[in-house]
C-alpha positions as CSV (number, residue, x, y, z in Angstrom):
1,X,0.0,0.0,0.0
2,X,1.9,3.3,-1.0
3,X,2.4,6.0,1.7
4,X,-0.2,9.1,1.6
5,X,0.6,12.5,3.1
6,X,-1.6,15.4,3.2
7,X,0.5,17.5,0.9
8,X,-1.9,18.2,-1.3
9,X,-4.5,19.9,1.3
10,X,-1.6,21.5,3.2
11,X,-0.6,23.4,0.0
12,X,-4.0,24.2,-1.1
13,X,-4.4,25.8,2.5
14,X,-1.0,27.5,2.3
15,X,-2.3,28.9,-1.3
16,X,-5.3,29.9,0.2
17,X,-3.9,32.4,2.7
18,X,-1.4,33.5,0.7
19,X,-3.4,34.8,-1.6
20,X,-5.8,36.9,1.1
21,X,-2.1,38.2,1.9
22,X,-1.1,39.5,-1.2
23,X,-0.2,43.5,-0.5
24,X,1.2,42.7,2.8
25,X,4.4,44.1,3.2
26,X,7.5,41.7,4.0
27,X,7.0,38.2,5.3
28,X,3.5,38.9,5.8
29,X,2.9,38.4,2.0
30,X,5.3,35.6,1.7
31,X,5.8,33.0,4.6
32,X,3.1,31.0,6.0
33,X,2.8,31.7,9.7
34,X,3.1,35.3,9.3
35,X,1.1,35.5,6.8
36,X,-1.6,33.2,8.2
37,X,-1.6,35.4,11.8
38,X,-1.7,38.5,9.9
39,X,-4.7,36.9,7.5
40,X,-6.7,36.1,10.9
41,X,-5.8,40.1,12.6
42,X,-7.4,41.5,9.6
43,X,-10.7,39.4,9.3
44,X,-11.4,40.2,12.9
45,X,-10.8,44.0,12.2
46,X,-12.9,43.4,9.0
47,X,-15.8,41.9,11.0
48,X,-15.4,44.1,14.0
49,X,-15.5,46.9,11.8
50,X,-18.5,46.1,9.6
51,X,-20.6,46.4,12.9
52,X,-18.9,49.7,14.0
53,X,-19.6,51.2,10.6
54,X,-23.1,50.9,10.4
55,X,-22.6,52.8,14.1
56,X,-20.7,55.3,12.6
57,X,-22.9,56.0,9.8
58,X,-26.3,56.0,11.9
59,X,-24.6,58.7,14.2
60,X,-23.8,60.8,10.9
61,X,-27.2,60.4,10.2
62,X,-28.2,61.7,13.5
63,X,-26.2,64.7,13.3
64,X,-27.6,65.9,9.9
65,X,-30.9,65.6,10.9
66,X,-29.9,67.7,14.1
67,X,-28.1,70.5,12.4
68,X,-31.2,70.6,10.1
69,X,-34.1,70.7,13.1
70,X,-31.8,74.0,14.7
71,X,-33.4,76.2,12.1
72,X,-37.1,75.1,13.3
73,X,-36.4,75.2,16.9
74,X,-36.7,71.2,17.7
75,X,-34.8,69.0,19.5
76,X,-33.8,65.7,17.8
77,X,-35.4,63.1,20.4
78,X,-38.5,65.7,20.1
79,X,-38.7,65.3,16.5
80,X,-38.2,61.5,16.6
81,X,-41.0,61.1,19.3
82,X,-43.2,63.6,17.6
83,X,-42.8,61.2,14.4
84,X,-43.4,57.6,16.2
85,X,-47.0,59.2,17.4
86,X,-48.0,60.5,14.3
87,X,-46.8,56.8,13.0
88,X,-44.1,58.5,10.3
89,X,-41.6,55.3,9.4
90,X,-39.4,57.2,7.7
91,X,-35.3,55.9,8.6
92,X,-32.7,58.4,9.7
93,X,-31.0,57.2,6.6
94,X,-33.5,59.0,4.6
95,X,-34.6,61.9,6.9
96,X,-30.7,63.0,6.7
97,X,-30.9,62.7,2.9
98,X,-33.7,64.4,2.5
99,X,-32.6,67.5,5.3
100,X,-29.5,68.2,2.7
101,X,-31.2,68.2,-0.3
102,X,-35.2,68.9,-0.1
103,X,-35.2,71.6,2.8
104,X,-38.9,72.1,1.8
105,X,-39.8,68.6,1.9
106,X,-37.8,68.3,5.7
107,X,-39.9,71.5,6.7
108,X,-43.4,69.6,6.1
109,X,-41.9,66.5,7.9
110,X,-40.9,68.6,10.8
111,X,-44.7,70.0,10.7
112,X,-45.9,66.7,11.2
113,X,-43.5,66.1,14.2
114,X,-44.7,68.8,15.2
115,X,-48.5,68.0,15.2
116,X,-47.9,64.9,17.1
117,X,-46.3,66.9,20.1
118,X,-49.2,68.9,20.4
């Protein structure tokens, strides 16, 4: 019976790191440990920092629609309450969109937040 190793998966293993390494600088690129430690730092950034940047971009948001509600005299959390009990589902996503670019539009939603205070 002839001898087997696992060369074959080892090197398709090696491959497959290497290749998420490419643009590393030094040894990071090139040998296998490095690379493969380096390989695991940067996925956990990556997933860590998918979750942060949907924080980061909902707090963007937030500020926009802020610096927007200044000119009519409303606090954010007022606005946002004001909107939940006149049942307005509109996400800060778009609220901050349309505060840049349709100040007319924003006006009439921040007439309806208003109405709900009242």
């Amino acid at each position: 019976m002839p001898r087997t190793t696992n060369a074959p998966v080892t090197r398709k293993r090696h491959k497959k790191v290497l290749k998420r390494a490419k643009g590393f600088v030094g040894g990071r690129s090139r040998l296998f440990r490095t690379a493969n430690e380096t390989v695991k730092r940067a996925q956990r950034f990556a997933f860590r920092d998918r979750k942060a940047k949907k924080r980061a971009f909902r707090s963007l948001w937030i500020v926009r629609i802020n610096a927007a509600l200044e000119d009519a005299g409303l606090s954010y959390s007022k606005f946002i309450a004001g909107l939940k009990k006149v049942k307005v589902e509109l996400d800060r996503k778009i609220m901050a969109e349309i505060a840049a670019s349709d100040s007319k539009a924003f006006k009439e939603i921040v007439k309806l937040a208003k109405s709900g205070l009242k």
